[in-house]
C-alpha positions as CSV (number, residue, x, y, z in Angstrom):
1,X,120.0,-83.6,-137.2
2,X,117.1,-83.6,-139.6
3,X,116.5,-80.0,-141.5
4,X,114.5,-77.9,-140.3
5,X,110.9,-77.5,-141.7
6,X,109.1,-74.1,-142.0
7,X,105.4,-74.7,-142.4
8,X,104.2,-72.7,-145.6
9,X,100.2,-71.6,-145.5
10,X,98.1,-70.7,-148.7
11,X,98.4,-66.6,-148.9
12,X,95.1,-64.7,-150.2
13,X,96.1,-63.3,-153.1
14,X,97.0,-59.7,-153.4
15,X,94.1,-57.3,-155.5
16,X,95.5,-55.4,-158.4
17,X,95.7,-51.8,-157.4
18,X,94.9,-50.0,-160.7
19,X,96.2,-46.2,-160.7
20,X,94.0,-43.3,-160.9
21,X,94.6,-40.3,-163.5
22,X,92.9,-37.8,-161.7
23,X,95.0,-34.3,-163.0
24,X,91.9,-32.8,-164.2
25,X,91.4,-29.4,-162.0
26,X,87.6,-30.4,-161.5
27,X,89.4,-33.1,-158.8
28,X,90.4,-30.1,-157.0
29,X,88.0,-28.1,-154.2
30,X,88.6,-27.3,-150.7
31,X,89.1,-29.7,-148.2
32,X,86.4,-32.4,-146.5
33,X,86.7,-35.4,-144.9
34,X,87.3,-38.5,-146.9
35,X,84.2,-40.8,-147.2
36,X,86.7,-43.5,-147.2
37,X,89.5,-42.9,-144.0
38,X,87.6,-39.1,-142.7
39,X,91.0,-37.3,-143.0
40,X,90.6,-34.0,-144.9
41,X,91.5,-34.0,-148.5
42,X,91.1,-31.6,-151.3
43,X,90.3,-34.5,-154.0
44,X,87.1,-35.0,-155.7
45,X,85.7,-38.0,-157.1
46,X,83.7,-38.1,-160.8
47,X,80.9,-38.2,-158.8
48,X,82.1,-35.3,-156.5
49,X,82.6,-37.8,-153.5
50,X,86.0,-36.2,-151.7
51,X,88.4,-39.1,-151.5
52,X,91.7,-39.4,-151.5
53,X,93.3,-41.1,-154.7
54,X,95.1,-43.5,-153.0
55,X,92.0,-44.5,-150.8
56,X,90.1,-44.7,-154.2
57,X,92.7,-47.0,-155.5
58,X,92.7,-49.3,-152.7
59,X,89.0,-49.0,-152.4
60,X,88.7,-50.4,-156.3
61,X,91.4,-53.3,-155.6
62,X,89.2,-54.2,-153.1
63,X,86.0,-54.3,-154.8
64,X,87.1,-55.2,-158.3
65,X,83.4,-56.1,-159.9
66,X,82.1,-52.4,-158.7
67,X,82.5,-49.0,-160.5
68,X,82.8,-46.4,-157.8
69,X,86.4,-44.6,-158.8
70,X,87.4,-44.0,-162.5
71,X,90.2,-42.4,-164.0
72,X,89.8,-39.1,-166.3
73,X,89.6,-40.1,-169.9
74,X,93.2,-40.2,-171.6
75,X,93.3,-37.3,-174.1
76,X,93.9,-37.6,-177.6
77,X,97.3,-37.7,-178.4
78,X,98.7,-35.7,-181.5
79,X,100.1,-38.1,-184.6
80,X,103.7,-36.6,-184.3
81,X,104.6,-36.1,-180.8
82,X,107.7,-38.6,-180.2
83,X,110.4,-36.8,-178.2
84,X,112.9,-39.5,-178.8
């Protein structure tokens, strides 16, 4: 008996989901709907869109060439901080 053969298809490929740093308190406010999945969420955008980060994230990895979500700007770091 010949093997079996499994027919393989071309996959689209995956977008990169790029994590959001939004700890700033501004992110915070009371809750509204999402303007991405309507569920209630206490997040804020930069733009004060409420959004959840995880709908943000998927919504950038799904329209890569577009600005909409950004991350918080990374704070400067002190010169001697290594805890190692």
């Amino acid at each position: 008996m010949a093997p079996r053969r499994t027919k393989t298809t071309a996959s689209a490929p995956v977008p990169q989901v790029v994590l959001l740093d939004w700890r700033d308190s501004r992110h915070f406010k009371w809750d509204a709907p999402c303007v991405l999945c309507r569920q209630p969420t206490p997040l804020r955008s930069h733009a004060d869109e409420p959004a959840h980060k995880t709908c943000a994230e998927s919504w950038n990895a799904a329209h890569p060439g577009e600005v909409r979500f950004v991350s918080d700007p990374t704070p400067k770091r002190r010169t001697n901080d290594d805890h190692a």
